[in-house]
Structure formats: structure tokens, C-alpha cells
N, C-alpha and C positions, 0 to 999 in steps of 0.2 A: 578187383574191387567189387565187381559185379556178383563176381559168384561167393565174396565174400558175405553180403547181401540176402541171397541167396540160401547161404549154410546158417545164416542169426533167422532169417524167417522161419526155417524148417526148426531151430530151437524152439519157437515159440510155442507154449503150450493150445492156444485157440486153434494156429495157421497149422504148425507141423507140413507135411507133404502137400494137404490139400490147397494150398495156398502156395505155397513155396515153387512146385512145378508150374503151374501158373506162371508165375510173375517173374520165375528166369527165363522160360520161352517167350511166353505172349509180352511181359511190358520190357524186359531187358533183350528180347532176341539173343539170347545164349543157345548154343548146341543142346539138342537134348539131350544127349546121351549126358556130357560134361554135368548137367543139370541133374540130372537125375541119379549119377555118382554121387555126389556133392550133397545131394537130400538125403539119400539113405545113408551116406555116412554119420552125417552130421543127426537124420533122426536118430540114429543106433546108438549117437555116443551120449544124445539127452536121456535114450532108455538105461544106458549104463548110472550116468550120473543121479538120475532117479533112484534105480532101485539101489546103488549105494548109498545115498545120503538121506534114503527117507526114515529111515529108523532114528537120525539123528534131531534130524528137522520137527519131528512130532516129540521126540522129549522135552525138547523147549517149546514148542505150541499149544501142548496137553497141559501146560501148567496152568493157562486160562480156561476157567470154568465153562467159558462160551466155547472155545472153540472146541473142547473136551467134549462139549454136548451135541455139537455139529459132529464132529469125527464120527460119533457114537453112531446117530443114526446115516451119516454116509457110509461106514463100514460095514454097519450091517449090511445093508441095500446092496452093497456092491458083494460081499458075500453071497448073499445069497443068489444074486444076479449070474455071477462068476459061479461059485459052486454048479451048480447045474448043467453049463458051459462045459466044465471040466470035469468032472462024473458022465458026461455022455460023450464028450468027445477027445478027453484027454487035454492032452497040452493044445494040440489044435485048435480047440475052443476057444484059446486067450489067443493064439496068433490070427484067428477069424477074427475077434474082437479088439484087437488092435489093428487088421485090417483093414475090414470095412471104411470107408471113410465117411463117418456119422459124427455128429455132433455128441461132444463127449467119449469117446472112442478115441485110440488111438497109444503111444507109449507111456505118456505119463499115466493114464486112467489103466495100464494094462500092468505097468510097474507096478501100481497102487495095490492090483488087484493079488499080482503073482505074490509081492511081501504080504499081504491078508491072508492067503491062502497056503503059506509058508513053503512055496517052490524055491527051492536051492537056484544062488544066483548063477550056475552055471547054465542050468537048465532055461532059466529063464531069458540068459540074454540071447539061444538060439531060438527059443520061442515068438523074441520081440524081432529077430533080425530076420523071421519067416514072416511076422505080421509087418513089417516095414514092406519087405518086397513086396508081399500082397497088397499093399496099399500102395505103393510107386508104378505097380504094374496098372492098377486100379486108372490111377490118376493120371498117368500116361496115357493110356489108352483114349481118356477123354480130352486130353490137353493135344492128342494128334490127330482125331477124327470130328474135336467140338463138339455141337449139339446132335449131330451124325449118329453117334452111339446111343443117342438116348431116344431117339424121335420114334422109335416102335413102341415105345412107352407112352405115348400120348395120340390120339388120333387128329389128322393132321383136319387144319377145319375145311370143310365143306364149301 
């Protein structure tokens, strides 16, 4: 039930990983390996579900004027954003950018990006399932060592 828990957080568009590894270790005391299986599967199969059903989900949403006008200028942004990404680094660019674990970042924002950019969905789901790892590897790391990994980044006070 736990890691059932678990697999619906790492679904959530906000939490994904960032959240997800978290709160099977620290509040549910789960194994981490088992946790960490569990996230990137379950991240991987919302990148599938995304970048299959998003072509559908915008023909019925685009029919509102409003949201037609939002689309517009998020797509652009994220074109152009992504474009450059991938012109200098390749496909890597979007598994960095679905790596990373940044606000806004992550499979949905990277699905979004690969159907904009029109990568074939074969391409794209080993793209998302290298930016999953890099992001569980990310998140692990900090969910095993805490604030450990980060304190060279701050000086400590005097």
C-alpha cells in the first residue's frame, strides 16, 4: 500500500521524483532501492502517458479561445527555450532538462517540449527514461546524504 502511495506521488505533475523519493524513505521508511524502482517506473510510464495523449488532449482544449492564447505563448517559450537545448546538445539537452530537479522541469514539461519539437516517440521515451535516472540519481543522492551534499554550497556561519 505504501509504495502504492509512492508510485501516485511520483505521477503527480508538481511532486514527480522530487517528492516521491522523499516520502517513501524519510515519512514511510521504505527501502530505497524498492523506492526508487517504484519512482522511475512509475515517472517513466507518466512520460509515456503524456507524450501519447497529449496531441489529443489539446484538440479539445484549443477549442477555447483562452486556452488557445495561453498554449500559444507557452509554446512558444518552451520552443524556444528547448530549441537551443537541443541544437547544442542533442537529445541530451531534454534528458538534462527533464533531469535536473527544478521547478517546472521534469517529464511532463519534457514530453511537452519533445511533441513541440516533433522527436519521434521512440526517441523520446529513451530520452525521458535517461532524464528520470538523472533525476532519481539526483534525488537519491540527497535523500541519502540530507543536507550533507549541499552544505559546500553555503558557508557555514561563523
Amino acid at each position: 500500500m505504501a509504495l502504492l502511495q509512492v508510485a501516485l506521488l511520483s505521477l503527480v505533475p508538481v511532486t514527480e521524483l522530487r517528492g516521491a523519493i522523499p516520502f517513501g524513505v524519510w515519512a514511510r521508511h521504505l527501502p530505497l532501492g524498492g523506492v526508487v524502482l517504484v519512482c522511475v517506473a512509475a515517472n517513466w510510464l507518466a512520460a509515456l502517458i503524456t507524450y501519447l495523449f497529449i496531441r489529443y488532449v489539446l484538440v479539445l482544449l484549443l477549442r477555447s479561445r483562452a486556452f488557445a492564447r495561453l498554449w500559444g505563448a507557452y509554446a512558444a517559450g518552451v520552443q524556444k527555450r528547448m530549441h537551443k537545448n537541443v541544437e547544442r546538445w542533442g537529445a541530451w539537452g531534454l534528458a538534462m532538462y527533464i533531469g535536473f530537479p527544478l521547478p517546472g522541469t521534469g517529464v511532463y514539461s519534457g514530453a511537452i517540449a519533445a511533441y513541440l519539437l516533433g522527436m519521434s516517440f521512440r526517441r523520446f521515451m529513451w530520452v525521458a527514461l535517461a532524464g528520470v535516472l538523472l533525476m532519481a540519481t539526483i534525488i537519491t543522492a540527497v535523500v541519502v546524504t540530507g543536507n550533507a551534499a549541499f552544505m559546500w554550497l553555503v558557508k557555514p556561519p561563523a
